[in-house]
C-alpha positions as CSV (number, residue, x, y, z in Angstrom):
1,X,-2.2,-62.0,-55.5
2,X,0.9,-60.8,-55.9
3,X,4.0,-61.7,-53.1
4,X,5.5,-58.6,-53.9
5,X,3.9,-55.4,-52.3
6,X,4.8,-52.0,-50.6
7,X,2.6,-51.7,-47.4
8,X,3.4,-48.7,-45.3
9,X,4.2,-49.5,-42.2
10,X,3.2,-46.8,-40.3
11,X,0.3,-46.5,-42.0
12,X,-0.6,-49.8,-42.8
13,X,-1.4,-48.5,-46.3
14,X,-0.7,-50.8,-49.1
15,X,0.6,-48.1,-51.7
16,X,1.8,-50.3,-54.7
17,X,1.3,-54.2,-55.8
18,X,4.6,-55.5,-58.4
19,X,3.9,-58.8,-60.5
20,X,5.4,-62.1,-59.4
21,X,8.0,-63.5,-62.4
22,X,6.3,-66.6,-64.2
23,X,8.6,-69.6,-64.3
24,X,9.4,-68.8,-68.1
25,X,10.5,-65.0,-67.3
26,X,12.7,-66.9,-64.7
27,X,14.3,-69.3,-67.0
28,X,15.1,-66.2,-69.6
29,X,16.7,-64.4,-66.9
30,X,18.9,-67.1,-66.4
31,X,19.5,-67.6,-69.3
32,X,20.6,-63.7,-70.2
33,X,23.0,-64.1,-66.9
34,X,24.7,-67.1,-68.5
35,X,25.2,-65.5,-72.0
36,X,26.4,-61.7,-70.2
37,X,28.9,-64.0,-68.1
38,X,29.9,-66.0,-71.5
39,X,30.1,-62.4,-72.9
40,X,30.2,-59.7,-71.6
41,X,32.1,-61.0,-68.6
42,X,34.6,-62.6,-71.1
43,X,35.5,-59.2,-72.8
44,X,35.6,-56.3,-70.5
45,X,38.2,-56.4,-68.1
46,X,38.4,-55.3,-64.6
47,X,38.8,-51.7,-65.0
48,X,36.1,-51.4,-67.5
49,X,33.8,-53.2,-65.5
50,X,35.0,-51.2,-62.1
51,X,33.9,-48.2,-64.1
52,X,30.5,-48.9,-63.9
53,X,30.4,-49.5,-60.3
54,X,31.6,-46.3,-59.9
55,X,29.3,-44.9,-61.8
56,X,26.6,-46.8,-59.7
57,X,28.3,-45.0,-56.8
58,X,27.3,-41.7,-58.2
59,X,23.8,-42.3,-58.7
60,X,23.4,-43.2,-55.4
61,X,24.9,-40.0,-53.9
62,X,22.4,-38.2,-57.1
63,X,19.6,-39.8,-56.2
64,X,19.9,-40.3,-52.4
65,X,16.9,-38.0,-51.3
66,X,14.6,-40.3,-53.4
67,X,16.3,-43.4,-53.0
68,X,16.0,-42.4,-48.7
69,X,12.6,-41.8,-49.5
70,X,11.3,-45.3,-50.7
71,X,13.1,-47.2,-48.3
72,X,11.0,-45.2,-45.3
73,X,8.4,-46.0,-47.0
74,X,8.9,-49.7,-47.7
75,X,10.0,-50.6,-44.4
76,X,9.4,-47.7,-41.9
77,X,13.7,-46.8,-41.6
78,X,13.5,-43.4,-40.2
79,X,14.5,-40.8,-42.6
80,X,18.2,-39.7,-41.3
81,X,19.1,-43.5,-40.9
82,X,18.0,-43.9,-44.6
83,X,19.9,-41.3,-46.0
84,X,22.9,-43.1,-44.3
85,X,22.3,-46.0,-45.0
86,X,22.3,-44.6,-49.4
87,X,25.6,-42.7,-48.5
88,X,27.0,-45.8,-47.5
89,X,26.4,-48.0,-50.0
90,X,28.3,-45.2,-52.3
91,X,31.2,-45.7,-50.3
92,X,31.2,-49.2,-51.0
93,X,30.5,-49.2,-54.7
94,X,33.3,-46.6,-54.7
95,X,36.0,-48.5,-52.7
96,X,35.6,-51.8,-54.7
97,X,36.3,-49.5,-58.1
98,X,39.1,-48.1,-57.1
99,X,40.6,-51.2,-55.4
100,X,38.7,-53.9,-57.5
101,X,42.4,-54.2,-59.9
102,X,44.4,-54.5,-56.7
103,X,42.4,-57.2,-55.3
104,X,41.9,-59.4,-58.6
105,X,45.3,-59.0,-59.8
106,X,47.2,-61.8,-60.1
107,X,49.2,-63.7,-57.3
108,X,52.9,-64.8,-57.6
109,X,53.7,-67.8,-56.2
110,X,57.1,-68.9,-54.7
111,X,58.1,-72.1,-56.2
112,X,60.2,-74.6,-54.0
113,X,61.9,-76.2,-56.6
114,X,62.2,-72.9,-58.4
115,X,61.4,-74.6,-62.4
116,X,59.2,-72.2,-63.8
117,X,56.4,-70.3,-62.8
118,X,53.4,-70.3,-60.9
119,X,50.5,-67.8,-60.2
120,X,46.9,-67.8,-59.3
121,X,44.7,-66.0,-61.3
122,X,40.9,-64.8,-60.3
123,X,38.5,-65.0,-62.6
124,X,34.7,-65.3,-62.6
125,X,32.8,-68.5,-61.3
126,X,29.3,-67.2,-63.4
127,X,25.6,-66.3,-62.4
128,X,24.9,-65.8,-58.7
129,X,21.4,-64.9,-57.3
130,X,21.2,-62.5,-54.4
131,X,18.8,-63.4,-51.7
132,X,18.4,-59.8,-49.9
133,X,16.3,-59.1,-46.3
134,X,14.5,-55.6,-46.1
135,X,16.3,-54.0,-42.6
136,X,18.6,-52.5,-45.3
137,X,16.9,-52.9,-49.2
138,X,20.4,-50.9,-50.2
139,X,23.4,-51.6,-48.6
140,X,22.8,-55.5,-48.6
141,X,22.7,-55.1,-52.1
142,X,25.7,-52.8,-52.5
143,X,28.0,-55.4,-50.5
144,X,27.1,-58.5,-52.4
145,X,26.4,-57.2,-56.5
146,X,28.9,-54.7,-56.4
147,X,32.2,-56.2,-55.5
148,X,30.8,-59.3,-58.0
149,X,29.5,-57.1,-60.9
150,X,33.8,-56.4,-60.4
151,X,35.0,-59.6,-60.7
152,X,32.3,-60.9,-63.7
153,X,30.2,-62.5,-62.1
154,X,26.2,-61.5,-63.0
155,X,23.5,-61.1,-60.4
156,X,20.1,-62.2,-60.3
157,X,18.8,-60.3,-57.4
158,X,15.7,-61.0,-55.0
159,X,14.9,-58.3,-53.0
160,X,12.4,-59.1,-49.9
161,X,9.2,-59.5,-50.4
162,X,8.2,-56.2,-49.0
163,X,10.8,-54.2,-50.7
164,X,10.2,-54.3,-54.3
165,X,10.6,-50.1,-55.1
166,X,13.7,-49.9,-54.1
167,X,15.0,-53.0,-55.8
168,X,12.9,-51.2,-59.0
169,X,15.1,-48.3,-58.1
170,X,18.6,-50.5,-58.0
171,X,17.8,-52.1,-61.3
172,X,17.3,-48.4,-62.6
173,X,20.3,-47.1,-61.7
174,X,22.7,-50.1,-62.9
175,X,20.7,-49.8,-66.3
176,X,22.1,-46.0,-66.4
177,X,25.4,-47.2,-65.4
178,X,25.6,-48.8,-68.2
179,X,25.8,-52.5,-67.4
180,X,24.5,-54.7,-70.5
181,X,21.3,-57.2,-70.7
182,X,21.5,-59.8,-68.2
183,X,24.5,-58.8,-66.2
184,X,22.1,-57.3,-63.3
185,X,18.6,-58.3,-63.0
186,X,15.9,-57.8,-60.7
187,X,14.2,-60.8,-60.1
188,X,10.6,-60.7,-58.1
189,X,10.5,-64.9,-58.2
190,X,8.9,-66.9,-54.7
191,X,10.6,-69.4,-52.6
192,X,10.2,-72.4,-54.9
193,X,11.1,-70.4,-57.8
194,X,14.0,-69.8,-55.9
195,X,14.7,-73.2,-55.0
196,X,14.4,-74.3,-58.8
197,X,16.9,-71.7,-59.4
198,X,19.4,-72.6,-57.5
199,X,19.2,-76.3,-58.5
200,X,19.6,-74.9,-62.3
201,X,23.4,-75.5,-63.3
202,X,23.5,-72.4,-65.3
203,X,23.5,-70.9,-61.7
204,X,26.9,-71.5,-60.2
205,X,27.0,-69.5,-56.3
206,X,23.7,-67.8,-53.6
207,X,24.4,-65.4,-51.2
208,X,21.8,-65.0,-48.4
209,X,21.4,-62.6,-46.1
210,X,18.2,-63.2,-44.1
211,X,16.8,-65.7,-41.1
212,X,18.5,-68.8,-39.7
213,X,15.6,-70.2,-41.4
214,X,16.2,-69.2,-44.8
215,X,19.5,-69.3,-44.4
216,X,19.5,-73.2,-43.6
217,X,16.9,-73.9,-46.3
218,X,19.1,-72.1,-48.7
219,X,22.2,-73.9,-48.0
220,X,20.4,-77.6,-48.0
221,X,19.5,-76.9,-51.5
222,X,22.8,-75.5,-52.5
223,X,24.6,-78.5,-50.6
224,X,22.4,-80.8,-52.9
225,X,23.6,-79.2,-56.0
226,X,27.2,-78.7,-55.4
227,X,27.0,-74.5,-54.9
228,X,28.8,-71.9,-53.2
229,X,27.1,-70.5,-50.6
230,X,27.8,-67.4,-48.5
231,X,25.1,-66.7,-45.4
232,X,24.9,-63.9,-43.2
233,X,22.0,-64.7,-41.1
234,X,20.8,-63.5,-37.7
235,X,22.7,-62.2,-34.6
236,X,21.9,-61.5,-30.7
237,X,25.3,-59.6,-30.0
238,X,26.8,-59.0,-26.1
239,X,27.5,-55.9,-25.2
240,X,30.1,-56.6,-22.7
241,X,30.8,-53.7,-20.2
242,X,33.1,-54.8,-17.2
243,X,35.5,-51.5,-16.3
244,X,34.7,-47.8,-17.6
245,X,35.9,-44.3,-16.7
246,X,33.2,-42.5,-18.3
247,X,29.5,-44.7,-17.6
248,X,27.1,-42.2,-19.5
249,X,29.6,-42.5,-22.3
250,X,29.0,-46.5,-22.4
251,X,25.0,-45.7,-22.1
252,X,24.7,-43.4,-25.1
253,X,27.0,-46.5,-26.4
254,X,24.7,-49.4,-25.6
255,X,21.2,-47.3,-26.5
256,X,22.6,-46.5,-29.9
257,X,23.7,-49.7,-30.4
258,X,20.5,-51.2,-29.7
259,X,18.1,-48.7,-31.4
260,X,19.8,-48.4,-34.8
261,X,17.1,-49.3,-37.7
262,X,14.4,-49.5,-34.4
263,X,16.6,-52.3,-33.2
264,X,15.8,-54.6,-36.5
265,X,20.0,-55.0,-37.3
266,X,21.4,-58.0,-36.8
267,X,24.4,-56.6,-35.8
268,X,22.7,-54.9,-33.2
269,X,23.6,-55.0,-29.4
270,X,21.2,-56.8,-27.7
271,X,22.2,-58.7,-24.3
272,X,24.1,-56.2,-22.6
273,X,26.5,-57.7,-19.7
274,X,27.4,-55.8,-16.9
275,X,29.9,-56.4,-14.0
276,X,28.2,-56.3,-10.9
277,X,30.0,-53.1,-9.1
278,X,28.3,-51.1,-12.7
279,X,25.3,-52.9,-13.3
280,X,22.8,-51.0,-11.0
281,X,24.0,-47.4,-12.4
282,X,24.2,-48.8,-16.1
283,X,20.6,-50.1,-15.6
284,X,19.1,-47.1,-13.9
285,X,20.9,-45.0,-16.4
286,X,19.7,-47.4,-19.8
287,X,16.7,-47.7,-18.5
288,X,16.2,-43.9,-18.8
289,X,17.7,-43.3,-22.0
290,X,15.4,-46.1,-23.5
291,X,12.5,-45.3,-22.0
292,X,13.3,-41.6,-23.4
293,X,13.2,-42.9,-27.0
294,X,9.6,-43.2,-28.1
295,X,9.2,-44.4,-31.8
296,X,7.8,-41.1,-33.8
297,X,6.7,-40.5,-38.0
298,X,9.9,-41.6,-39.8
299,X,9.4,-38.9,-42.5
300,X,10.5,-36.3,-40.0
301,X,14.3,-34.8,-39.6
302,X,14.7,-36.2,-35.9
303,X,12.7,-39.5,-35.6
304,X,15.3,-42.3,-34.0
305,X,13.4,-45.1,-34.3
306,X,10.2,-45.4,-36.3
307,X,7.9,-48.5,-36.5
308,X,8.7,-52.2,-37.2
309,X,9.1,-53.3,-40.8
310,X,5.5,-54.6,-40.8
311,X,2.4,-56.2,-38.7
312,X,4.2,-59.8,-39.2
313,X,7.3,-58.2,-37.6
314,X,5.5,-56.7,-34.6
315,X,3.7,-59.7,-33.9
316,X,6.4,-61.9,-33.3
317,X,8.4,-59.9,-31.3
318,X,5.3,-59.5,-29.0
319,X,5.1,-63.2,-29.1
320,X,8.4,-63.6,-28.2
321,X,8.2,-60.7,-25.4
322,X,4.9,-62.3,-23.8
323,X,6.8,-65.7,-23.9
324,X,9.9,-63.9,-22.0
325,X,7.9,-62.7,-19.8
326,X,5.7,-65.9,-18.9
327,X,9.2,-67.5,-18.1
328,X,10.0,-65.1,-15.4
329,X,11.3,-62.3,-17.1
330,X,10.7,-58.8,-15.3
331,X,10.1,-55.8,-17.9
332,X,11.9,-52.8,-16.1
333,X,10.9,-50.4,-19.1
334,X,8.0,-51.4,-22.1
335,X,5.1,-50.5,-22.8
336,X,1.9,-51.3,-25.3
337,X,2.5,-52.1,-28.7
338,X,0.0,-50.3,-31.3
339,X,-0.1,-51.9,-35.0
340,X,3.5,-51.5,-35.7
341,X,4.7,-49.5,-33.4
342,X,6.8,-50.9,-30.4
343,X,8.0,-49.5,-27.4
344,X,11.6,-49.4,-26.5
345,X,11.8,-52.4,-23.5
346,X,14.4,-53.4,-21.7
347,X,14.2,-57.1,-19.9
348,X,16.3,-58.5,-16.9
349,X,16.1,-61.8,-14.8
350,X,16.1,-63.6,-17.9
351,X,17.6,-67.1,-17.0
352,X,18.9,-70.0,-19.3
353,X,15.7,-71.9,-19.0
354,X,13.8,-68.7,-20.2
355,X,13.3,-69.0,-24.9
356,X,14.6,-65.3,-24.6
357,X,18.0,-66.2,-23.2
358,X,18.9,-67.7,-26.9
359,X,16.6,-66.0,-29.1
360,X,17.2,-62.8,-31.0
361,X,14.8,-59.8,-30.5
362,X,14.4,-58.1,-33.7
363,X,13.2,-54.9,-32.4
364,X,13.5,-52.5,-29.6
365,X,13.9,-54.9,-27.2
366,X,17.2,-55.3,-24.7
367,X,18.2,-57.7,-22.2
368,X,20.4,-56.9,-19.5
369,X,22.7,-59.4,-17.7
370,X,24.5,-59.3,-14.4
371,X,27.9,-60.8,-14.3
372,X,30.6,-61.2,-11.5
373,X,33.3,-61.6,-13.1
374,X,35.5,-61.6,-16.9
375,X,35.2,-65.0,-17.1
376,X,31.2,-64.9,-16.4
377,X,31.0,-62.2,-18.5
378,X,32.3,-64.1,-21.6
379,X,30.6,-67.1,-21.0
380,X,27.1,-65.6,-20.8
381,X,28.5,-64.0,-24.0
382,X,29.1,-67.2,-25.4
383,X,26.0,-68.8,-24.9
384,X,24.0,-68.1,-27.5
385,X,23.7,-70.3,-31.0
386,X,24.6,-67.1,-32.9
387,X,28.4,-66.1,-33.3
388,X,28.0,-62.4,-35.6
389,X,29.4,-59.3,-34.4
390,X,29.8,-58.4,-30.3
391,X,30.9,-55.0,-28.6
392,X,33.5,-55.2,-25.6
393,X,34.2,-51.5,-22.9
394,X,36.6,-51.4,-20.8
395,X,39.0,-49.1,-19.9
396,X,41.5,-51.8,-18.9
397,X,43.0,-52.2,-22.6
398,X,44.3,-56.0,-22.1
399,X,41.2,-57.0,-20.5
400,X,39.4,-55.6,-23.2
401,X,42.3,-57.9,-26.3
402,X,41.4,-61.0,-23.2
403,X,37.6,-60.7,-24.1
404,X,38.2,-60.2,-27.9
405,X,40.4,-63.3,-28.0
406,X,37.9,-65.4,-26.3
407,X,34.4,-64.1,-28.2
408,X,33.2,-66.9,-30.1
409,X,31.7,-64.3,-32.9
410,X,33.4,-63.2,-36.1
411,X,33.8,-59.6,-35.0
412,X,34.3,-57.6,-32.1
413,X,34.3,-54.3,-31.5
414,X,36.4,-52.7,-28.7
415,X,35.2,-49.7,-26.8
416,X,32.8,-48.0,-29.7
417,X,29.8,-48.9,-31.6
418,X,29.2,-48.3,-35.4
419,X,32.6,-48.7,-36.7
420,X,31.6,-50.9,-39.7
421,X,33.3,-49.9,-42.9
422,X,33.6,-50.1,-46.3
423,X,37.5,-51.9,-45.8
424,X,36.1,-54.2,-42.9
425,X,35.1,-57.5,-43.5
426,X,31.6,-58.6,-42.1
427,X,30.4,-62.1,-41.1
428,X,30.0,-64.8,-37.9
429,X,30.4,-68.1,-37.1
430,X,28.0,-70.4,-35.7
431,X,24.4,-70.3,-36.4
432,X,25.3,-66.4,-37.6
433,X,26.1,-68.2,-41.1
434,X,29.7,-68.7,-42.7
435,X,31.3,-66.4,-45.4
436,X,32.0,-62.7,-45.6
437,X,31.3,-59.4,-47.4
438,X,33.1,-56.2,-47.7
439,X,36.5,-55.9,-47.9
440,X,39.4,-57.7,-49.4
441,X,37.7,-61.1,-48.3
442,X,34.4,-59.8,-49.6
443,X,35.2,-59.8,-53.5
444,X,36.8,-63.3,-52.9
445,X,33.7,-65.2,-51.6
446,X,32.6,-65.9,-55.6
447,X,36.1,-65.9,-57.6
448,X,38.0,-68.5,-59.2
449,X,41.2,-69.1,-57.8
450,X,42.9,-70.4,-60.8
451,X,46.6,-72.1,-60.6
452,X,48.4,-71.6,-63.6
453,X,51.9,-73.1,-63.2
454,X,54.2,-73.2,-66.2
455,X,57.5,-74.5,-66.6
456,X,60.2,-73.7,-68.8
């Protein structure tokens, strides 16, 4: 049987098997990445190579109905969110072509004695492999093979077990564009496969965006063999709100914050601290707006949230909710779970003895926190193994640059919710992984910072 399948999520249908990669297809594919680096990579430059990603960038805006299409399919991403999420990974195949030069050009260097010259030049370090989730079979692919695919470097590209279509559809459209045998390939290969890979020398960096889980088995390996790593892993955000002058503003805030993708981001909002003069409007007023989103067919125009990736996905976030709850949690708003769909919830009481005070829900699921003060507030923040992305309100400007200053998290976002960009780097500290992707610093991760110093 096959570890590579589309199953419908809401329908539980299993609409298409795709064949594992035998251990000898694997090799091959290495092998083709190592001669289109030794080639390929050695003889186009920059611009030519930029070119290509831009024309990936079209075909994504060409194909996005379809492209939209599959990936509600595949993993249940309501329709609008989808379409989004394909317009977005444009953007980013886009602004690494027309910035790619800028970024890899070379870098002067300032010599103290002033004899001769110096420079650092960025080159390509050789085959990565791409170890991709399926919350977003697209953009996660976008931010990782297309600023690389730039710089030289050749991609051998997992998708998630559950996504294979959409990585068909990837490979389909980087074929078009133009890019030669072995610079991208789609690789459908298991977790020891995987692990064999990485070991190989021929492979020289992994990015992983996925579960702490992964994540730490991935970098073991890679520590063992000497490898570049980059993770992005999982998150459980704060969403600190302390001083507002408009509350329903901050609500439609937190409940979009929380919902995007049915709440499967991990990026996401998802422990929401409240000062105590706001926290009893804030919780009447989220509670409504939650309960008011009900999860709904993700083909149609207007769906917000649809169901969870898959049956494995729903299961655990019940398991995690029933633990929460055993531990003393009080459920203000839920409901019953059927197959995979889950209601929106939203917990409170939830203490630091309770598993759901340093876990991350991967669905609709939000915990609210009472605080009596900023410094409360950011150590409740604080307190969580993860360190990704966090989201301060206040109308009290330097309270709001206090906060940021102290987040332990590798991005905060000040008084607004969805302001990732193409130009903004994305990445956390702590158990949130290490590394980052998109902008500048995201075509950096894999280059080789070469010093060439000469001297007259």
């Amino acid at each position: 049987m096959s570890n590579y399948a589309v199953v419908n999520p809401a329908t539980g249908e299993q609409v298409k098997e795709y064949p594992d990669i035998t251990d000898a297809e694997l090799d091959a594919a290495i092998g083709r990445a190592t001669s289109a680096h030794e080639s390929w990579s050695q003889t186009t430059t920059v611009g030519e190579r930029a070119a290509m990603i831009k024309r990936v960038a079209e075909l994504h805006s060409e194909r996005r109905e379809t492209l939209a299409e599959i990936a509600t399919r595949e993993m249940g991403k309501p329709r609008g969110q989808a379409l989004d999420e394909v317009d977005f990974c444009a953007a980013i195949y886009e602004y690494y072509a027309d910035n790619g030069e800028e970024f890899l050009a070379d870098e002067p260097i300032k010599l103290l004695d002033g004899d001769g010259t110096a420079l650092v030049r960025k080159s390509s370090m050789g085959p990565l492999i791409g170890i991709m989730p399926w919350n977003f079979p697209y953009y996660q692919v976008a931010r990782f093979a297309g600023p690389n695919l730039i710089v030289g470097n050749p991609i051998l590209l997992k998708p998630a077990p559950q996504c294979p279509e959409s990585a068909a559809a990837i490979q389909d459209m980087y074929d078009e564009a133009g890019f030669p045998e072995g610079a991208y390939q789609t690789i459908l290969a298991s977790n020891d496969q995987i692990a064999e890979a990485i070991a190989d020398p021929r492979v020289r960096g992994v990015s992983l965006t996925g579960s702490e889980r992964a994540g730490a088995a991935v970098a073991e390996i890679a520590g063992r063999n000497l490898k570049k790593v980059v993770l992005e892993l999982g998150g459980s955000d704060p969403f600190i709100l302390l001083e507002t002058d408009d509350l329903d503003e901050a609500v439609e805030a937190a409940v979009g914050a929380r919902l995007d993708n049915t709440g499967q981001s991990c990026n996401a909002a998802k422990r929401f601290i409240v000062s105590d003069d706001l926290y009893d409007d804030f919780l009447s007023k989220f509670t409504e707006k939650m309960k008011g989103t009900e999860p709904s067919d993700p083909t149609s125009e207007d769906a917000e949230i649809g169901p969870l990736s898959s049956t494995t996905a729903a299961e655990r976030l019940q398991d995690q909710l029933d633990r929460a709850i055993a531990q003393g949690a009080e459920v203000v708003v839920g409901g019953e779970r059927k197959d995979n769909w889950f209601p929106t919830t939203v917990l409170t009481g939830i203490t630091p003895e309770n598993d759901a005070y340093r876990e991350e829900f991967f669905g609709p699921v939000a915990s609210v926190y009472r605080v009596g003060s900023e410094e409360e507030a950011v150590k409740v923040a604080n307190d969580t193994p993860f360190g990704l992305g966090s989201y301060v309100f206040s109308s009290d400007s330097e309270q709001a640059q206090r906060i940021a200053d102290k987040l332990d998290t590798g991005m905060v976002f000040v008084n607004g919710v969805g302001l990732d960009g193409v130009e903004l780097p994305f990445g956390g500290v702590k158990r949130s992984g290490f590394g980052r992707e998109l902008g500048r610093f995201g075509i950096e991760e894999f280059v080789n910072k070469k010093l060439i110093r000469v001297v007259r």
